[in-house]
C-alpha positions in Angstrom: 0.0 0.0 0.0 1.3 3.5 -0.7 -0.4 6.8 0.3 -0.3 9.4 -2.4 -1.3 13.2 -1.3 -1.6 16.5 -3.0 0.6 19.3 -1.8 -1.9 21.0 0.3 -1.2 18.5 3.2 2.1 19.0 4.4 2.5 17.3 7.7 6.2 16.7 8.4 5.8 14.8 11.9 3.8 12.7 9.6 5.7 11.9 6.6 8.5 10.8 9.6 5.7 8.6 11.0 4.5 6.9 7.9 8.7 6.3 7.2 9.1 5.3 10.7 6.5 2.5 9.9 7.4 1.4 7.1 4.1 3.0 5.8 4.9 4.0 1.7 3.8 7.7 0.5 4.0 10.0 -2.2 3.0 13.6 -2.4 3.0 16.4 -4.5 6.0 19.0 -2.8 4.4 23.0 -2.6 7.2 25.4 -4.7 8.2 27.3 -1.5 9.0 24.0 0.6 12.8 24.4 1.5 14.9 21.4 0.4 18.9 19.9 1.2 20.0 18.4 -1.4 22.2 15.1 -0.3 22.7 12.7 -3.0 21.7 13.6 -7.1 20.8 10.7 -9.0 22.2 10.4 -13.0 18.8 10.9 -15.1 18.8 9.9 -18.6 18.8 12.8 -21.1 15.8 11.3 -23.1 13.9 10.3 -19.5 10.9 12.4 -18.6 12.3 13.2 -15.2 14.1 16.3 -14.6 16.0 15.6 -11.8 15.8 12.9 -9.1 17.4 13.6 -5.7 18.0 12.5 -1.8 16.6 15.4 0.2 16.3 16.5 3.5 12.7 18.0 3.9 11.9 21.2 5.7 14.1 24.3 8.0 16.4 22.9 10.8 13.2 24.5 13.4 10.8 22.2 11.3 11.8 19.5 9.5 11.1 15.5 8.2 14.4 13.7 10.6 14.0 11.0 8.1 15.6 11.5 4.5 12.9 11.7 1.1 13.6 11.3 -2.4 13.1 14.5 -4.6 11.9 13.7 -8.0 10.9 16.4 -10.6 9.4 16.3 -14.2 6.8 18.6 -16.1 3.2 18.0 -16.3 1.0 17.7 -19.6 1.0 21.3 -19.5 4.5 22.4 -18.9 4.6 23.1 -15.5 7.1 22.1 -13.1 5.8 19.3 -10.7 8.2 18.2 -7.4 6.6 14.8 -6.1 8.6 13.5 -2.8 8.5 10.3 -1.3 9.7 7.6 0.9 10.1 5.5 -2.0 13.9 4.0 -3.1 13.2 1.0 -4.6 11.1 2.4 -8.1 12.6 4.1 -11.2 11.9 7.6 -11.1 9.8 7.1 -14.1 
């Protein structure tokens, strides 16, 4: 099972729970969240993805503790979409 959310809920103490458990989510990152880039993953030049990235979520007074995966493409329309999840084990794609 994986939960999948838009980016109007943004709970942090959540997202740490869900990882915490072993609970699997995926949600749509708002364009003012603040990110730490850790680790940038090699993308394809003909892939659809943008960029795909190990983050750290959030300001050091409010923050995930648990690291995320950053992953960013376009949607149908052009715009710029950031998705972030607990998920390591798919392709970005």
């Amino acid at each position: 099972m994986m939960y999948v959310f838009d980016r109007g809920y943004v709970d942090y103490e959540k997202f740490d729970e869900y990882t915490d458990q072993g609970i699997f989510f995926a949600s749509r990152l708002k364009d003012n969240a603040e990110t730490r880039h850790l680790f940038t993953f090699k993308v394809p030049p003909e892939s659809s993805v943008l960029s795909d990235s190990i983050i750290l979520l959030g300001t050091p007074q409010k923050r995930v503790d648990n690291v995320l995966r950053l992953i960013e493409t376009h949607d149908s329309k052009g715009n710029r979409i950031r998705v972030i999840t607990n998920r390591f084990d798919l392709e970005a794609e």
